[in-house]
PARO-883249 format. One record per residue (C-alpha): residue in three letters; y, x, z. Coordinates in steps of 0.05 Angstrom, whole numbers, padded with zeros to 5 digits, always signed. Layout:
N
AlaYXZ...
This chain:
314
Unk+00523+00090+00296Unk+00505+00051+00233Unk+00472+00099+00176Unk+00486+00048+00132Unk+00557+00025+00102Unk+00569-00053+00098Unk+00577-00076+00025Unk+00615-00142+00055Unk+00547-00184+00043Unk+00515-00216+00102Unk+00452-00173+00107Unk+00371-00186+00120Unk+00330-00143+00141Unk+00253-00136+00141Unk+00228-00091+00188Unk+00150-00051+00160Unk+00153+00023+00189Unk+00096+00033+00153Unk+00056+00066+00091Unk+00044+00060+00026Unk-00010+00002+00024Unk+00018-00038+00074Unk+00095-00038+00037Unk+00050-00063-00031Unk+00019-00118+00011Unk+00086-00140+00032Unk+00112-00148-00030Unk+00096-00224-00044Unk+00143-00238+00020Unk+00201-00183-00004Unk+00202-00228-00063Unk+00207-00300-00029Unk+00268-00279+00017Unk+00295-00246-00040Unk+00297-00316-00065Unk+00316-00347-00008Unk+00371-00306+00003Unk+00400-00299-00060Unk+00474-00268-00028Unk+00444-00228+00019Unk+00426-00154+00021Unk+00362-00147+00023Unk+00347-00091+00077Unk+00270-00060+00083Unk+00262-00011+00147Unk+00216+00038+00131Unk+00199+00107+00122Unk+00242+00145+00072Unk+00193+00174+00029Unk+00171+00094+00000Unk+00246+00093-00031Unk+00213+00100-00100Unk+00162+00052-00091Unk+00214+00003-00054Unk+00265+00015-00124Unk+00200-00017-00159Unk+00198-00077-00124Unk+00252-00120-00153Unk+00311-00151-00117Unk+00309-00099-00052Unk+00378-00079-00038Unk+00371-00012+00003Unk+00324+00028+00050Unk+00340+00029+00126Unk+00308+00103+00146Unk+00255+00083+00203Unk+00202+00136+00216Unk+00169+00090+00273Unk+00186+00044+00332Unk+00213+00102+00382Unk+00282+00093+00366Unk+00324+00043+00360Unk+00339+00025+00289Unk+00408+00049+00270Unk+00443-00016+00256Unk+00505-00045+00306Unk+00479-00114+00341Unk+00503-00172+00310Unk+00507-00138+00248Unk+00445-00165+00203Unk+00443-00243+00207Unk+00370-00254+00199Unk+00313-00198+00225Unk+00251-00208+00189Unk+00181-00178+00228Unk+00137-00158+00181Unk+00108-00098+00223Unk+00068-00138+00272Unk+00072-00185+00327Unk+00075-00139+00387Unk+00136-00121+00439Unk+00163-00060+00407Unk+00177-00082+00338Unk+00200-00148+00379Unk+00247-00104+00421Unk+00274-00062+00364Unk+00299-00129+00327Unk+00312-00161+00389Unk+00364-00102+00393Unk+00404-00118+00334Unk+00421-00189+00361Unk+00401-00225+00294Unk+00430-00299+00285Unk+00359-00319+00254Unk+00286-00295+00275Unk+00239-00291+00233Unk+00164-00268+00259Unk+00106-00298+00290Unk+00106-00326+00362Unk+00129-00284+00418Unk+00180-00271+00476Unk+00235-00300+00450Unk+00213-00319+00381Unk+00187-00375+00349Unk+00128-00378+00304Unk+00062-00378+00281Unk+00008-00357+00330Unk-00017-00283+00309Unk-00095-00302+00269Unk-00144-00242+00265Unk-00179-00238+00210Unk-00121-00269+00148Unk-00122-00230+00089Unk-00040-00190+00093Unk-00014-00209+00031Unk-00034-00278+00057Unk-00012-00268+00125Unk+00063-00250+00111Unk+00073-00301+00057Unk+00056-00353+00117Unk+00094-00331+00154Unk+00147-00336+00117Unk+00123-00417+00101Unk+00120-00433+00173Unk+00197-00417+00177Unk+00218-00463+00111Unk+00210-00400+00058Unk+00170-00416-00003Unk+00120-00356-00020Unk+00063-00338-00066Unk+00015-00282-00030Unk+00005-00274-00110Unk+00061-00255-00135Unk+00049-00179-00120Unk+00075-00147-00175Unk+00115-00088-00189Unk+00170-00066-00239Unk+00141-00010-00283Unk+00170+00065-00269Unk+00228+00084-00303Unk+00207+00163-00301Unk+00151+00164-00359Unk+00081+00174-00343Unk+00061+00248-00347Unk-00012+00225-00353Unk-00020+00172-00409Unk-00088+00129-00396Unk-00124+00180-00340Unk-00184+00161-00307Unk-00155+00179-00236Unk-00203+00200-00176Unk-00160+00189-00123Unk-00200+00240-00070Unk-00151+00230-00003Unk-00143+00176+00044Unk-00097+00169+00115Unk-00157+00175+00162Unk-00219+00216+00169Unk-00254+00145+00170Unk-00234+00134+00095Unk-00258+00195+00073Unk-00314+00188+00021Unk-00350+00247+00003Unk-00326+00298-00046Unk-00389+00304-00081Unk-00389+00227-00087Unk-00321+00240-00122Unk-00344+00290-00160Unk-00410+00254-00190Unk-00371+00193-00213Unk-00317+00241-00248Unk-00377+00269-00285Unk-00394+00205-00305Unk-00322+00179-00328Unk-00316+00245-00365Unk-00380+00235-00399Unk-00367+00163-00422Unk-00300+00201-00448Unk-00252+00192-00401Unk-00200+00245-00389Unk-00204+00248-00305Unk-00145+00270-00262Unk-00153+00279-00200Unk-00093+00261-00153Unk-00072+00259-00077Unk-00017+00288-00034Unk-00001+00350-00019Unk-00039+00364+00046Unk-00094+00327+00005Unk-00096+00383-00053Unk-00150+00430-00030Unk-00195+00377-00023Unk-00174+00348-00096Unk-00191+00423-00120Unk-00261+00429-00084Unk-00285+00367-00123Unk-00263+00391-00187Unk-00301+00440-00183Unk-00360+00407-00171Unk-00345+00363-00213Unk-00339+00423-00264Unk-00275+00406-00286Unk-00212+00449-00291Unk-00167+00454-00234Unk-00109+00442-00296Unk-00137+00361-00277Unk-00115+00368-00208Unk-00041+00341-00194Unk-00056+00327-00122Unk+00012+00345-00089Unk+00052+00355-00156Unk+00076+00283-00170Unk+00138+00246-00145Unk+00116+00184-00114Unk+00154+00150-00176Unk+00114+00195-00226Unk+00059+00172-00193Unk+00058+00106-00193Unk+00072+00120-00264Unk-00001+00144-00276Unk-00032+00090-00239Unk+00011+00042-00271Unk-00020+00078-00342Unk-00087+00090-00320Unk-00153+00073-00351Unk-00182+00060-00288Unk-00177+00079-00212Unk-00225+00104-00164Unk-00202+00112-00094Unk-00223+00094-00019Unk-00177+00042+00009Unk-00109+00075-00004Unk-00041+00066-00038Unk-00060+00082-00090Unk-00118+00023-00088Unk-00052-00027-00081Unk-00020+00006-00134Unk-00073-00009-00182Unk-00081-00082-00162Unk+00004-00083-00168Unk-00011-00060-00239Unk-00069-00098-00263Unk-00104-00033-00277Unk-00181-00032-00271Unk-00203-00006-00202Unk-00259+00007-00158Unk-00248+00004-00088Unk-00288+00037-00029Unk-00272+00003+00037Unk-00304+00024+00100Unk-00267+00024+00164Unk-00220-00037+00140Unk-00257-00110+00120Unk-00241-00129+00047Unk-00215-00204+00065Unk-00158-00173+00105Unk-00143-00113+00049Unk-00183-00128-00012Unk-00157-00121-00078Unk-00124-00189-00119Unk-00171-00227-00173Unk-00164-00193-00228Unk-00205-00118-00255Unk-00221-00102-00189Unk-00280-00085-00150Unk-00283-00078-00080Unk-00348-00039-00050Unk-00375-00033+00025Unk-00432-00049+00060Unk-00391-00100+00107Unk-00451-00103+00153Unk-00443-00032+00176Unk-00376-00027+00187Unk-00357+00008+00253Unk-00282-00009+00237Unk-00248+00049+00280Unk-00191+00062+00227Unk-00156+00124+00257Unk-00231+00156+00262Unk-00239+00227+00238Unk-00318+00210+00214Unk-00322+00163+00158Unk-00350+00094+00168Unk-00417+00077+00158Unk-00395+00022+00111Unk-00359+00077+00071Unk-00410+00116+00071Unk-00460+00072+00042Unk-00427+00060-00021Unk-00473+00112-00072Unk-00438+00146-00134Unk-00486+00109-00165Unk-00458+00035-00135Unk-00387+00066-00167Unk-00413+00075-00236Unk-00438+00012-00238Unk-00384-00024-00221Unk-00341+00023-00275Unk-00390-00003-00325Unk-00386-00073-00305Unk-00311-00068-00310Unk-00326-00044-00377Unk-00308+00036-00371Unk-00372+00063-00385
């Protein structure tokens, strides 16, 4: 059964059952077949809980609820005119479009598709606004920017410390964290500390080494609008390779980046205030991991602040 009622346009949709990060790296190609397909709805298949995020893309018609690729997704075949992979290249997000007997197919090369060859090692934002090239779509893997939040920012010009991450392999260590809020809070800085819910404790523990009040920590309090509304705001961003890493860059706010598990060509941050830091050399690259990478791990508090003060925080 269809969860979603026709609205009598012929319909596209882009199929990323994914997170956070890898919606914002998308974005460049949302935009070019919004373009292209100017009388079209613009469908994204997802998970539900990006719906704020999605609103702040620009020109994205509606959410399609789409926690993985288990089931089928809950559109009638023949339905959507043109099925747009952006999830991968392998048989089961093939299969799951395959099912909705699309009149165009748009993806990289595979059973029944036609396309681009699947490259290791492209940069994503690069890698989906090719694709789109190869099939006769115009698209700028720079045009990655995002509406601003309607909700207001709770948090006016915080220094956030983002302290989670997916993965145990992103996990830098709290008192790592918690030395480089001292620093931003000495170079006067108001920190905040921020994260999801599961993601809280840990947000706590490093305030308090930090020795800042737990009042900073909003870990697990903010809407995903309200917080893209502090990053959006923020005087600069500290974070492991996260959303809220992608956010920044959609933003323009000043970041520093720790990256171990996941190379910086394929997921570094746009030119602009950004730095990305790893030690590429030692990267074990086992993303789902529950020990950080070595590459992670070799970034000091000390590599952070530095970069904060060549960004010009400190």
């Amino acid at each position: 059964m269809d969860s979603l009622p026709s609205d009598g346009r012929p319909e596209v949709l882009a199929l990323r059952a994914l997170k956070l990060g890898d919606l914002l790296v998308a974005v460049p190609a949302l935009h070019a077949l919004r373009r292209a397909y100017p009388g079209h709805r613009l469908i994204y298949a997802a998970q539900p809980w990006l719906a704020p995020v999605l609103a702040l893309v620009g020109g994205v018609d509606t959410l399609l609820k789409t926690q993985g690729l288990d089931d089928p997704l809950s559109l009638s075949p023949g339905r959507v005119e043109v099925a747009v992979n952006l999830h991968g290249s392998g048989p089961e997000s093939l299969y799951r479009l395959d099912e909705l007997a699309p009149k165009r197919r748009i993806g990289h090369l595979g059973p029944g598709w036609d396309g681009p060859q699947w490259r290791d090692g492209v940069h994503e934002r690069e890698r989906w606004a090719q694709l789109l090239q190869w099939h006769g779509i115009p698209a700028d893997p720079l045009d990655y920017r995002l509406q601003l939040p309607m909700v207001a920012n709770p948090l006016p010009s915080a220094a956030v410390v983002h302290v989670g991450a997916a993965y145990g392999s992103r996990l830098w260590p709290q008192e790592r964290f918690a030395a480089v809020a001292r620093g931003l809070e000495a170079a006067g800085h108001c920190v905040t500390f921020t994260g999801s819910e599961g993601e809280r404790r840990r947000a706590l523990q490093v305030a308090a080494l930090a020795g800042l009040p737990q009042e900073r920590v909003v870990a697990g309090t903010l809407g995903l609008d309200e917080f893209a509304a502090v990053i959006a705001g923020a005087s600069i961003v500290v974070s492991a390779d996260t959303g809220a890493a992608h956010l920044a860059s959609a933003y323009g706010r000043r970041s520093v980046v720790i990256f171990g598990p996941a190379p910086v060509s394929e997921w570094g941050p746009p030119p602009g205030p950004h730095i990305a830091l790893t030690r590429a050399e030692l990267r074990r690259g086992d993303t789902f991991s529950a020990i950080p990478d070595p590459a992670l791990l070799a970034v000091s508090a000390a590599d952070v602040l530095a970069a904060a003060r060549d960004l010009g925080c400190l």
